[in-house]
Residue frames as a rotation matrix with the C-alpha (Angstrom) as fourth column:
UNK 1
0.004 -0.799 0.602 -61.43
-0.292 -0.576 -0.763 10.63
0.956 -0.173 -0.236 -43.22
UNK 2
0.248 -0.021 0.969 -62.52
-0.966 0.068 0.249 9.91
-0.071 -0.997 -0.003 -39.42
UNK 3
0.999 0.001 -0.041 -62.19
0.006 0.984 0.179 6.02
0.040 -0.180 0.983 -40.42
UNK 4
0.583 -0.813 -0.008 -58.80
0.690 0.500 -0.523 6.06
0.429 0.299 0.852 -41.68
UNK 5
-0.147 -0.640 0.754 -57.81
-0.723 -0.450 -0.524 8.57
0.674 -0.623 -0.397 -38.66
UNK 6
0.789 0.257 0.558 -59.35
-0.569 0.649 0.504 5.66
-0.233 -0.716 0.659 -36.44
UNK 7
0.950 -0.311 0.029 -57.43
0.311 0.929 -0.200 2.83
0.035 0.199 0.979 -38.30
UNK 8
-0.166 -0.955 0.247 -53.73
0.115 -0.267 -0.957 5.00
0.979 -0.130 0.154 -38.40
UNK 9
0.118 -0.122 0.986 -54.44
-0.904 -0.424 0.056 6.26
0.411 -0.898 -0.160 -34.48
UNK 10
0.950 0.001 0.312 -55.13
-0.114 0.932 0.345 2.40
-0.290 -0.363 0.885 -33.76
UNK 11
0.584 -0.783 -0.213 -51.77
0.693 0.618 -0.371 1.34
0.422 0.068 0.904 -35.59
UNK 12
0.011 -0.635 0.773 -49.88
-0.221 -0.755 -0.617 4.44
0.975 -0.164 -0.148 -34.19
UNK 13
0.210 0.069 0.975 -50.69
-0.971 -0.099 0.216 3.36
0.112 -0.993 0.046 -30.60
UNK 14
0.938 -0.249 0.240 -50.03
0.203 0.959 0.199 -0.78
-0.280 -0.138 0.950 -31.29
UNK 15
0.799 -0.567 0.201 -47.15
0.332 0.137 -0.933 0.63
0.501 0.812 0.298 -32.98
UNK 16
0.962 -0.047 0.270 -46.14
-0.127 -0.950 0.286 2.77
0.243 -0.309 -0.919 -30.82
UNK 17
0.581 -0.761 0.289 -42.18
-0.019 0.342 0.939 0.83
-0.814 -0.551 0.184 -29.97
UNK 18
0.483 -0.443 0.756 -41.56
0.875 0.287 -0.391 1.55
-0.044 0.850 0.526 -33.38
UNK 19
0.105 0.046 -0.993 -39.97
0.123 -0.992 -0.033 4.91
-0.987 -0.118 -0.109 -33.07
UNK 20
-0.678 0.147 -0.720 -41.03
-0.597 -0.681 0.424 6.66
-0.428 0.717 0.550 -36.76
UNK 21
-0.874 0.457 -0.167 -42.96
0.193 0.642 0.742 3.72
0.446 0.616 -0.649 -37.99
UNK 22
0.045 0.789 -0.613 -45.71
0.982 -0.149 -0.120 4.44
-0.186 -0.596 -0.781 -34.96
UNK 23
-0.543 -0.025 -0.840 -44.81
0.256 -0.957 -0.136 7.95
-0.800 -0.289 0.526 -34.79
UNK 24
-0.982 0.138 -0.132 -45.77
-0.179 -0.427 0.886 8.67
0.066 0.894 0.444 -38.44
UNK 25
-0.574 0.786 -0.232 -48.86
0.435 0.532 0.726 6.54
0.694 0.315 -0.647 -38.31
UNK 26
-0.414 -0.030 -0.910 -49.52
0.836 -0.408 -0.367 8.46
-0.360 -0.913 0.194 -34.66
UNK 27
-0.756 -0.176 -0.631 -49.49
0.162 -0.983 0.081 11.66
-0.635 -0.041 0.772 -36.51
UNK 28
-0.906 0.409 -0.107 -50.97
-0.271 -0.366 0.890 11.28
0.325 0.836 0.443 -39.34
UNK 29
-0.261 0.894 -0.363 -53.78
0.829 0.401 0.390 9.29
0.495 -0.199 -0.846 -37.53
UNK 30
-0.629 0.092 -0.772 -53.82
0.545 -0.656 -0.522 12.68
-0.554 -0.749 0.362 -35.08
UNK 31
-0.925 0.092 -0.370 -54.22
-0.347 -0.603 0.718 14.91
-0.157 0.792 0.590 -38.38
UNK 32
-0.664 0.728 -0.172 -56.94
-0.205 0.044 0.978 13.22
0.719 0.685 0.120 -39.89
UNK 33
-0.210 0.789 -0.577 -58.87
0.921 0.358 0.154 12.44
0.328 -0.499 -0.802 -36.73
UNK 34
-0.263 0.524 -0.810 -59.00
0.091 -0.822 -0.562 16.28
-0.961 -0.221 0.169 -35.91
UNK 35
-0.945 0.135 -0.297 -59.90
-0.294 -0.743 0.600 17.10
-0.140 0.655 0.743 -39.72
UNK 36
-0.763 0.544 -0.348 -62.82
0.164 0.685 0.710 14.51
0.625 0.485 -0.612 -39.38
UNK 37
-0.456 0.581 -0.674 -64.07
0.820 -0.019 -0.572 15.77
-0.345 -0.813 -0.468 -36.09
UNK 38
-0.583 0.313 -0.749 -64.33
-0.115 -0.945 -0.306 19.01
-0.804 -0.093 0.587 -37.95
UNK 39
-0.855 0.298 -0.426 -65.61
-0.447 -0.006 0.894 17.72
0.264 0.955 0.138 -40.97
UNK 40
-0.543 0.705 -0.457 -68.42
0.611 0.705 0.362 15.58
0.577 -0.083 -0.813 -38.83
UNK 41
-0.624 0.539 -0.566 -69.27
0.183 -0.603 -0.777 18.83
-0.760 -0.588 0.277 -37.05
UNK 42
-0.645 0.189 -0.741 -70.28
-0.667 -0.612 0.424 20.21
-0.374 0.768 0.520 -40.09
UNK 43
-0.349 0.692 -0.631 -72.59
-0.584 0.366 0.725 17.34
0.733 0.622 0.276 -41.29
UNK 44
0.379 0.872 0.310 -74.45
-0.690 0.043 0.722 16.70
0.616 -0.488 0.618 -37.86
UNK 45
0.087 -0.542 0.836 -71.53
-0.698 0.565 0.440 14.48
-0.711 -0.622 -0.329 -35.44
UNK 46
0.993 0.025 -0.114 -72.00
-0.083 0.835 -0.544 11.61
0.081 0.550 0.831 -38.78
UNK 47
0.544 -0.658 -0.521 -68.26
0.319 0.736 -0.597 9.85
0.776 0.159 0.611 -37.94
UNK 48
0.517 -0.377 0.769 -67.35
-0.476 -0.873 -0.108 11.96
0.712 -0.310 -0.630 -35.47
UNK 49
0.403 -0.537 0.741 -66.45
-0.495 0.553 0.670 8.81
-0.770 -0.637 -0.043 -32.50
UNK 50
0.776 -0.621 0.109 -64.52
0.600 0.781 0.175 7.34
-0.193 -0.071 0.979 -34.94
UNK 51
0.572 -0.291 0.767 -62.77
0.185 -0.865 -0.466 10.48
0.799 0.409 -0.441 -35.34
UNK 52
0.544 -0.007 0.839 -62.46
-0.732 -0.493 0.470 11.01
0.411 -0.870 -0.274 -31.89
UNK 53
0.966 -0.107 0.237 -61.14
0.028 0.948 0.316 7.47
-0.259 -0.298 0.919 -31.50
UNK 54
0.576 -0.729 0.370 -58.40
0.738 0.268 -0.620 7.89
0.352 0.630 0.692 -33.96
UNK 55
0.512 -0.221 0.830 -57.31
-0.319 -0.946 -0.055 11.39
0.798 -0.237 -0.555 -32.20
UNK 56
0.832 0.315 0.457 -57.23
-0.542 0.282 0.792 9.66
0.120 -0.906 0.405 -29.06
UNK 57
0.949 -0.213 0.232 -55.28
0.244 0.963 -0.112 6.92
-0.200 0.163 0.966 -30.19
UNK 58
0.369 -0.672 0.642 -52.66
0.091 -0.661 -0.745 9.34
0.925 0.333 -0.183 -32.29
UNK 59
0.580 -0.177 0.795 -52.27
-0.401 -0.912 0.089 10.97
0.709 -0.371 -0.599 -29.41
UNK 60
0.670 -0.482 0.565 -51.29
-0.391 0.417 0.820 8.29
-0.631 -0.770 0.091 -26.84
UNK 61
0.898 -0.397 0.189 -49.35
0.401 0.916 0.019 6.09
-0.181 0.059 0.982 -29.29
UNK 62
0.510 -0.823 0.250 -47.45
0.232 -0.148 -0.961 8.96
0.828 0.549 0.115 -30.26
UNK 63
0.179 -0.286 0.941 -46.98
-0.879 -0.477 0.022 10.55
0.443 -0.831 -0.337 -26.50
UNK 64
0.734 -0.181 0.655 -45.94
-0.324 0.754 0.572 6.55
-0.597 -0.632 0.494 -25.65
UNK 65
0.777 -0.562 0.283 -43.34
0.422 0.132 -0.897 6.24
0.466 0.817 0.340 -28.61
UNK 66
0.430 -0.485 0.761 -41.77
-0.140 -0.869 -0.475 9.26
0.892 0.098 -0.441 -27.35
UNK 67
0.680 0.029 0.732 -41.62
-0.732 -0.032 0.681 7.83
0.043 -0.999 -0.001 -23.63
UNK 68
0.946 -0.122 0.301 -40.56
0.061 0.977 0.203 4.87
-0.319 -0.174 0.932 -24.63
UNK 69
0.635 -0.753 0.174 -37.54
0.566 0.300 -0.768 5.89
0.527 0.586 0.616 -26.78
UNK 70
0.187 -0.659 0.728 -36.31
-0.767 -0.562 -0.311 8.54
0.614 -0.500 -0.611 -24.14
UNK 71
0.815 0.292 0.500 -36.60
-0.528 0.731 0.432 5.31
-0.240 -0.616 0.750 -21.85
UNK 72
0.869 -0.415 0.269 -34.31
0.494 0.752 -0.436 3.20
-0.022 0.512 0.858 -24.44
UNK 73
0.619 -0.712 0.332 -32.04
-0.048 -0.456 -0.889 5.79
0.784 0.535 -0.316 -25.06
UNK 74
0.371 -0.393 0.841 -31.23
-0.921 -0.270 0.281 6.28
0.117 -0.879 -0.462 -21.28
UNK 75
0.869 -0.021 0.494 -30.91
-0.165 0.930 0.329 2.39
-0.467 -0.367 0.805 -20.99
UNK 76
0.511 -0.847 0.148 -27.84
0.418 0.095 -0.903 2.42
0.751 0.524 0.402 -24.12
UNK 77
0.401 -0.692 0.600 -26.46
-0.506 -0.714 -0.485 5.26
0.764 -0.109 -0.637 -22.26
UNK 78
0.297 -0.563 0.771 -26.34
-0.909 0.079 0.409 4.09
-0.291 -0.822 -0.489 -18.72
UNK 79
0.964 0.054 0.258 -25.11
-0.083 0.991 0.101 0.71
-0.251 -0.119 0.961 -19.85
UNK 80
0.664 -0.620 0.417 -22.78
0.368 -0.215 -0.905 1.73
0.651 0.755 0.085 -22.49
UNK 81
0.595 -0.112 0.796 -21.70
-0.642 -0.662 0.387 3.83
0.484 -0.741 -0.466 -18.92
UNK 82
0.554 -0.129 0.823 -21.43
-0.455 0.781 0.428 0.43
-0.698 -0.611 0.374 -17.02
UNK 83
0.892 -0.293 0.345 -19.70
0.418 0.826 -0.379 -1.44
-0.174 0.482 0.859 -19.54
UNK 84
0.210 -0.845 0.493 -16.71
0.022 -0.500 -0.866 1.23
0.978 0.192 -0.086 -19.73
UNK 85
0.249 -0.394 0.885 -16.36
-0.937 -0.328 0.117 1.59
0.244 -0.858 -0.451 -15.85
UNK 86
0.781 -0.088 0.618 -16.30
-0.139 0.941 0.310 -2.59
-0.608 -0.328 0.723 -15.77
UNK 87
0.892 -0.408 0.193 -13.83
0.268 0.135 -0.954 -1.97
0.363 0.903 0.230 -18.69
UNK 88
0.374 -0.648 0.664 -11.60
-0.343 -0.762 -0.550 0.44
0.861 -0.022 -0.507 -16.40
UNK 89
0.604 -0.033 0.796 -11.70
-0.789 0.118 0.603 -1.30
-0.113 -0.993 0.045 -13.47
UNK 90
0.739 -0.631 -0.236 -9.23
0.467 0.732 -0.496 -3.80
0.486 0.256 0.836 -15.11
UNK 91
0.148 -0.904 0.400 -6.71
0.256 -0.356 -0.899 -1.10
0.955 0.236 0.179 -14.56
UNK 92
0.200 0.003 0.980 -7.31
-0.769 -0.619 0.159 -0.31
0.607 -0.785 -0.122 -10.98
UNK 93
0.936 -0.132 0.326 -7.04
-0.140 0.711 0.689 -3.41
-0.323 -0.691 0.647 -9.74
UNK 94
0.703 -0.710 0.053 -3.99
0.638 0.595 -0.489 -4.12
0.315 0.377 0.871 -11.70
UNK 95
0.320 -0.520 0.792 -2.28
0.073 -0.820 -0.568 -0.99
0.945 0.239 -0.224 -10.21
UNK 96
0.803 0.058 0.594 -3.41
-0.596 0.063 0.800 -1.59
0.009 -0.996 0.085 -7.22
UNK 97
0.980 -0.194 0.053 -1.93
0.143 0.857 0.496 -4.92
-0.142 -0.478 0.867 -7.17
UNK 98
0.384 -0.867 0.317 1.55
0.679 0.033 -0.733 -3.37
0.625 0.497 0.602 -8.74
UNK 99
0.354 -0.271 0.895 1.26
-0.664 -0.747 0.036 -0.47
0.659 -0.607 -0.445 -5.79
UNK 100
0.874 0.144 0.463 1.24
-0.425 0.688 0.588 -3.58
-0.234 -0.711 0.663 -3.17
UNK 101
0.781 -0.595 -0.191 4.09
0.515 0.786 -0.342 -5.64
0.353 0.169 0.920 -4.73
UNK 102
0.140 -0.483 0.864 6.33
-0.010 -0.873 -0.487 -2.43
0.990 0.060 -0.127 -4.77
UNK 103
0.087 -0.076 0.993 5.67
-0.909 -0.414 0.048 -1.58
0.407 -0.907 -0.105 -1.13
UNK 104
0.941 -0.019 0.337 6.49
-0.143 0.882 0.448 -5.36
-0.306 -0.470 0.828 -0.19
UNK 105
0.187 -0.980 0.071 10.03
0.815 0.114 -0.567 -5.43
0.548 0.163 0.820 -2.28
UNK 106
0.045 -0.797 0.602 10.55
-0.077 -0.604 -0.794 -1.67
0.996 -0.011 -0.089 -0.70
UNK 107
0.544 0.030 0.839 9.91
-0.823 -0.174 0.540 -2.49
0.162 -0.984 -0.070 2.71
UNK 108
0.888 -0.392 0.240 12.21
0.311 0.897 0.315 -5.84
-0.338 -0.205 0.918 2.05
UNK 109
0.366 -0.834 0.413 15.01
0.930 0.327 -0.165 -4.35
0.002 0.445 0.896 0.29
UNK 110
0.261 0.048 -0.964 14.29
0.480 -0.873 0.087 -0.53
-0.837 -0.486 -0.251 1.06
UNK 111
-0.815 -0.579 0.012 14.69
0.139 -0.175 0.975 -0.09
-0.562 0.796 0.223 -3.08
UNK 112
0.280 0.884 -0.375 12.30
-0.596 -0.146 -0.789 0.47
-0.753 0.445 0.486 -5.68
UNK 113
0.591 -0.044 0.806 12.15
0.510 0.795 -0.330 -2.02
-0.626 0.606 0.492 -8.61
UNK 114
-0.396 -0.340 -0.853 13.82
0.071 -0.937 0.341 -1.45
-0.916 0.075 0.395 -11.45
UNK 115
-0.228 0.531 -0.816 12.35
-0.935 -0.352 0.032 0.21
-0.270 0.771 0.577 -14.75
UNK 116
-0.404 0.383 0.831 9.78
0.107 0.922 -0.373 -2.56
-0.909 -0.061 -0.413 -16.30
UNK 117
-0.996 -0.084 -0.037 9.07
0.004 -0.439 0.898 -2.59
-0.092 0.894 0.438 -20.33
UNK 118
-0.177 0.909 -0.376 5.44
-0.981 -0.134 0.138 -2.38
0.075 0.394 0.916 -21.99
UNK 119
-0.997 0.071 0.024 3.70
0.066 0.984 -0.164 -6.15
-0.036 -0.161 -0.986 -21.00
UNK 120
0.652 0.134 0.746 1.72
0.205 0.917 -0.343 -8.03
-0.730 0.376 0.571 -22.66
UNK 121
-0.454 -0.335 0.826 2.51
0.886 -0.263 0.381 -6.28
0.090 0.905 0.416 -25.55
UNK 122
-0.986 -0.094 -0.140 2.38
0.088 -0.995 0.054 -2.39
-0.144 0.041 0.989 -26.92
UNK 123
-0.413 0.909 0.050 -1.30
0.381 0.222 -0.898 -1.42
-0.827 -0.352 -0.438 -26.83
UNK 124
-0.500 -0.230 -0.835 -1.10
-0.731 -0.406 0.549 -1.16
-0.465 0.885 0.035 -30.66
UNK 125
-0.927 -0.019 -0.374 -2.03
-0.209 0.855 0.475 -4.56
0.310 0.519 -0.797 -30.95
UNK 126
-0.912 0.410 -0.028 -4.83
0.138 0.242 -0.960 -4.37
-0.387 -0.879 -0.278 -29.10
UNK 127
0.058 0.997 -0.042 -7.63
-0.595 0.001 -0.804 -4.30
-0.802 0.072 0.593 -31.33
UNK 128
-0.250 -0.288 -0.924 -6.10
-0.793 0.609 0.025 -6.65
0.555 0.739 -0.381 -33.76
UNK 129
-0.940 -0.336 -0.056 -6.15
-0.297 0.890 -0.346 -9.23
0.166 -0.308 -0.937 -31.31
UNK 130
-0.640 0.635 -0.432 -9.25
0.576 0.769 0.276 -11.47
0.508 -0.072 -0.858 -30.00
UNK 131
0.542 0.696 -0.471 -12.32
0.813 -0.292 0.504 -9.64
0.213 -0.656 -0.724 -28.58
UNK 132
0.153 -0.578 0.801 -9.72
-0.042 -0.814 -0.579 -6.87
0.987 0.055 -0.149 -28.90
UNK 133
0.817 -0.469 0.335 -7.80
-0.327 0.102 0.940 -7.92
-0.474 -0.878 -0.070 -25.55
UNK 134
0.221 -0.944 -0.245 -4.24
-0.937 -0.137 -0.320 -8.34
0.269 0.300 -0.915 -25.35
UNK 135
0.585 0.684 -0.436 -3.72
-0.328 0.691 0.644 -12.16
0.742 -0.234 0.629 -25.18
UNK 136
0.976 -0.101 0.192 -2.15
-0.172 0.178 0.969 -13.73
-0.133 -0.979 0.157 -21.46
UNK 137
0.175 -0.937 -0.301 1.68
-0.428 0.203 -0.881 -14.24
0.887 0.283 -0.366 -21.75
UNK 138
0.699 -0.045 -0.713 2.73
0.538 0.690 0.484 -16.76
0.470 -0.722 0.507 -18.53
UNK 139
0.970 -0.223 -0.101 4.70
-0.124 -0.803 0.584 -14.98
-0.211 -0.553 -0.806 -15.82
UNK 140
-0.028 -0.999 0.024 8.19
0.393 0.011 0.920 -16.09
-0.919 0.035 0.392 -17.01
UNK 141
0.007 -0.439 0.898 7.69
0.954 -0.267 -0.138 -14.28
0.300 0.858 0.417 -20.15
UNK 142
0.979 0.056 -0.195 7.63
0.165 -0.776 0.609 -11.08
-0.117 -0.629 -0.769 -17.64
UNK 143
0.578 -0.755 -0.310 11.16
0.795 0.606 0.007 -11.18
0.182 -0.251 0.951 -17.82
UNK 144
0.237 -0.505 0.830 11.87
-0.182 -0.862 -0.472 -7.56
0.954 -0.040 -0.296 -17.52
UNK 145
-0.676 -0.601 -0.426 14.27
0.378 0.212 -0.901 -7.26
0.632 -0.770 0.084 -14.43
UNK 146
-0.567 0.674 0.474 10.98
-0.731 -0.677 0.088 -4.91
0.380 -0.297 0.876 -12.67
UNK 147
0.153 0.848 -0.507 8.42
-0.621 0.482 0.618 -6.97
0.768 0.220 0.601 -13.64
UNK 148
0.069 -0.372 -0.926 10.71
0.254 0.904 -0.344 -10.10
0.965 -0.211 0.157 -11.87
UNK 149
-0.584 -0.497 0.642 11.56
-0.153 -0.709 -0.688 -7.93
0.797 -0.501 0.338 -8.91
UNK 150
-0.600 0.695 0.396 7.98
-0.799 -0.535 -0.273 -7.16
0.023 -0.481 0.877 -8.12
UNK 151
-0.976 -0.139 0.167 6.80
-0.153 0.985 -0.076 -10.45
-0.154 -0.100 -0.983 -9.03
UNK 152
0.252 0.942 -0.222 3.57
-0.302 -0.142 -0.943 -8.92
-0.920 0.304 0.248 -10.86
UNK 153
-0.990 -0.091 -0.112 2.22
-0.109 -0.041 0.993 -10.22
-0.095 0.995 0.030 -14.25
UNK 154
0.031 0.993 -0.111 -1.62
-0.924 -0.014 -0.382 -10.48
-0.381 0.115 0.917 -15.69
UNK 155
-0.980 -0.080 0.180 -2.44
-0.008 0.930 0.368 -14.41
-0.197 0.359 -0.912 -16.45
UNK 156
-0.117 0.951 0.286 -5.38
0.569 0.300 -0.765 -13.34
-0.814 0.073 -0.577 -17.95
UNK 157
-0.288 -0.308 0.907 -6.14
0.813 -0.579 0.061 -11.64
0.506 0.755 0.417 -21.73
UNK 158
-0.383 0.081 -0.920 -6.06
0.529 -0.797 -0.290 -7.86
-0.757 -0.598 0.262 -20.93
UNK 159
0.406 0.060 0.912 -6.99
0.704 -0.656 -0.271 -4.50
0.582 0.752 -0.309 -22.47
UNK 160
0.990 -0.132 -0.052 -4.65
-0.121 -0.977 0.176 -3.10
-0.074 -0.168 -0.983 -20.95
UNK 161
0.349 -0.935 -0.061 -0.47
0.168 0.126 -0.978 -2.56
0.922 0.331 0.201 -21.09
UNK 162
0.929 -0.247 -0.275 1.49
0.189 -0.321 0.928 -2.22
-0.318 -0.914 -0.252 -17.99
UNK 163
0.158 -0.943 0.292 4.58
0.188 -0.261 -0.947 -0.14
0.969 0.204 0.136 -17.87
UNK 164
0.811 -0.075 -0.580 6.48
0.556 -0.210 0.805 0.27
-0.182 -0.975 -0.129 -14.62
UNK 165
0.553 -0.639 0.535 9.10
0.148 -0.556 -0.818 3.72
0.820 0.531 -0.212 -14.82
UNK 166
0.541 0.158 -0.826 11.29
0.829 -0.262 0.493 3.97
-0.138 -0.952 -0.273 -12.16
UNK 167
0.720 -0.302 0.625 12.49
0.098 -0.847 -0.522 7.95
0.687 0.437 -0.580 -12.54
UNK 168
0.151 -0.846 0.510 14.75
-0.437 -0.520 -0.733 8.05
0.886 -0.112 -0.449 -9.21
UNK 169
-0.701 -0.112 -0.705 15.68
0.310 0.842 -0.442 6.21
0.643 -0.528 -0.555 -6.40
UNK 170
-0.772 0.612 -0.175 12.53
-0.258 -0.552 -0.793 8.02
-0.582 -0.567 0.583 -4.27
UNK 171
-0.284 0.841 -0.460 10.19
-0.644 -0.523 -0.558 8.01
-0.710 0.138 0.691 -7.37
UNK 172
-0.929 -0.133 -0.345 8.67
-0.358 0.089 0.929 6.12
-0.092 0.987 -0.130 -10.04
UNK 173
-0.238 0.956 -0.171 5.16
-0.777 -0.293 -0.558 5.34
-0.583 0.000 0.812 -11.94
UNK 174
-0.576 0.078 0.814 3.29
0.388 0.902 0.188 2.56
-0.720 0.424 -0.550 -13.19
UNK 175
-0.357 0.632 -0.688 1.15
-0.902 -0.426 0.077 3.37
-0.244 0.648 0.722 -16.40
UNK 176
-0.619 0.294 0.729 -1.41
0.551 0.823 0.136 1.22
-0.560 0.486 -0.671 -18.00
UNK 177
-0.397 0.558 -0.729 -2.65
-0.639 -0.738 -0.217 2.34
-0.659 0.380 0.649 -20.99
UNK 178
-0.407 0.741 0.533 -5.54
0.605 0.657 -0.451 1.48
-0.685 0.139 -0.716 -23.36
UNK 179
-0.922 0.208 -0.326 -7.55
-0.372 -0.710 0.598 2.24
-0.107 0.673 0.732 -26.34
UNK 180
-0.790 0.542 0.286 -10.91
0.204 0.673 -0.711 1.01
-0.578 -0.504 -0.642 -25.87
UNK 181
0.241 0.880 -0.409 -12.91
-0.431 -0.281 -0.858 2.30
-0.870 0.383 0.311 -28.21
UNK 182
0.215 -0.275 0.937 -10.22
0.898 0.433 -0.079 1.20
-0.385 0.858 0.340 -31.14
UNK 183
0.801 0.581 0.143 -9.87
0.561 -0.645 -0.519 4.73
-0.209 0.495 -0.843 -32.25
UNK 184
0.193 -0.903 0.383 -6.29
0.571 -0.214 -0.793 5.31
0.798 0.372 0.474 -32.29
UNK 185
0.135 -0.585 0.800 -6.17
-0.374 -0.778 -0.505 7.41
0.918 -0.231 -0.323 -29.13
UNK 186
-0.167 -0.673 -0.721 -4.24
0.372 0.634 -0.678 6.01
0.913 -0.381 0.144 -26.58
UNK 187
0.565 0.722 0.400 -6.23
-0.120 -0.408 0.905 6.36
0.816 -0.559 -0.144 -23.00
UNK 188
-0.029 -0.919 -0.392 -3.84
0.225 0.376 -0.899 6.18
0.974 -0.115 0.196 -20.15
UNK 189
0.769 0.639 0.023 -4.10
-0.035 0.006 0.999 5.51
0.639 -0.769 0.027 -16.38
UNK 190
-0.184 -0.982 0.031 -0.92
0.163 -0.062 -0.985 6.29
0.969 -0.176 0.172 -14.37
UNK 191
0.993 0.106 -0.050 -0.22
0.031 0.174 0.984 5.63
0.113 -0.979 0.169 -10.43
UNK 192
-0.022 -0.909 0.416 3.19
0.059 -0.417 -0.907 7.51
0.998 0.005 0.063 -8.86
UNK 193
0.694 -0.012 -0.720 5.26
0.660 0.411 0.629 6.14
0.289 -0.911 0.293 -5.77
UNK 194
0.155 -0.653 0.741 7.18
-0.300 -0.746 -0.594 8.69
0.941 -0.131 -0.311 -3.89
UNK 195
-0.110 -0.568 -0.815 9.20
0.850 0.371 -0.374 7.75
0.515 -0.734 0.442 -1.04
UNK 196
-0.081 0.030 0.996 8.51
-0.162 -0.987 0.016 10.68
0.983 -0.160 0.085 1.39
UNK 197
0.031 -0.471 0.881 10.10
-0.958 -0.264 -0.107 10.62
0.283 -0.841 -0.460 4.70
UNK 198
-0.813 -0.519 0.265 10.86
-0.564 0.814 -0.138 6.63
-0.144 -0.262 -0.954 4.72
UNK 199
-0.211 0.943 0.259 7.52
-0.241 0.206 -0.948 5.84
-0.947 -0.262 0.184 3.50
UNK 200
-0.935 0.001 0.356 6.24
0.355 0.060 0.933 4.62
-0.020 0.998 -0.056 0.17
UNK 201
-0.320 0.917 -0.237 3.05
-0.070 -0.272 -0.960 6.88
-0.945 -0.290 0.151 -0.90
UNK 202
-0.687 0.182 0.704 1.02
0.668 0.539 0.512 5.91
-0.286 0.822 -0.492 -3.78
UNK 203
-0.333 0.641 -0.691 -1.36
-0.593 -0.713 -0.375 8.95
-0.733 0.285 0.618 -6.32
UNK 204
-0.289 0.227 0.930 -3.33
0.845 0.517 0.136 7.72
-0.450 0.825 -0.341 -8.80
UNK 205
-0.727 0.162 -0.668 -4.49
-0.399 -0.891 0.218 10.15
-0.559 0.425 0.712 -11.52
UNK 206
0.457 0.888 0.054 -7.76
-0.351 0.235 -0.906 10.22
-0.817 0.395 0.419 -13.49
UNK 207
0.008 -0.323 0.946 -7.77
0.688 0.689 0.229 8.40
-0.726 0.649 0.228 -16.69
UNK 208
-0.746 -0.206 -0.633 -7.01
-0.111 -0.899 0.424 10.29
-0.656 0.386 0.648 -19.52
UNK 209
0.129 0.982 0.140 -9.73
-0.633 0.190 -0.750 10.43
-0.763 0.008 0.646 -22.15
UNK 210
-0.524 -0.217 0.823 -9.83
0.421 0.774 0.472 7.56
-0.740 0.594 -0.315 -24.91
């Protein structure tokens, strides 16, 4: 019994990046290396350090398994984190760059654009397509009368749509929406110009959730 808590505590602690493969061996090496310490009290200390060895062992590989996978897990998360905010930041810049164009045609022409349709394409298609991105379309297929106005398009594949609404001469909102996970719900990121005392001001609103 103390050997073959030595020889699991040993592979539980080399193991120990396996998370259940170490863990098990971990334990069970724990188990038998306390039943061996008690069983070597009892017949004069005979196996008792390799008992103690295998306890030992249990004990770190399993209390280093356990570190290690709260360790990993955090790493998925905070990436998985980073890889959606590098994912969103498509759309902010592209809003930005559609707030800017706007406030250059209204301070030339003292007008907002007008209404602009869904470009590339409806964000339906978007996980059908490549690497699930919508693919580039060249700025003269922009051709919505908006789009032309403002002289914005994306010459790069996207995951996102761009809609530009204008709702009244004073008001109107760009939207870019997205489905990034693929899951059918439709994640939307929306930025509203309001003319307000001869000025063009620009809100942005959180994203909705995907």
């Amino acid at each position: 019994m103390a050997v073959a808590g030595m020889v699991l505590g040993i592979l539980g602690l080399v193991l120990c990046w396996l998370p259940f493969v170490g863990w098990a061996c971990a334990l069970v090496g724990i188990i038998l290396g306390a039943l061996g310490m008690s069983k070597a009290n009892k017949l004069g200390g005979k196996g008792k350090g390799m008992a103690v060895a295998g306890l030992i062992c249990g004990i770190l590989g399993l209390l280093i398994g356990v570190i290690l996978f709260v360790l990993a897990t955090m790493a998925v998360s905070s990436f998985d984190t980073y890889v959606t905010k590098s994912k969103r930041s498509e759309a902010s810049l592209q809003l930005r760059s559609i707030e800017t164009k706007i406030k250059t045609l209204y301070i030339d022409k003292s007008r907002l654009p007008n209404s602009a349709t869904v470009m590339p394409a409806p964000i339906s298609e978007l996980c059908s397509g490549p690497n699930q991105q919508l693919a580039n379309k060249p700025q003269s297929a922009w051709d919505a009368a908006g789009w032309q106005e403002m002289g914005f398009s994306v010459d790069e594949p996207s995951r996102y749509s761009y809609e530009w609404i204008k709702k009244s001469e004073t008001e109107g909102e760009a939207i870019a929406s997205t489905d990034l996970d693929c899951d059918g719900t439709i994640s939307t990121t929306k930025m509203t110009l309001r003319v307000t005392e001869g000025n063009l001001a620009a809100t942005y609103d959180e994203p909705t959730p995907d």
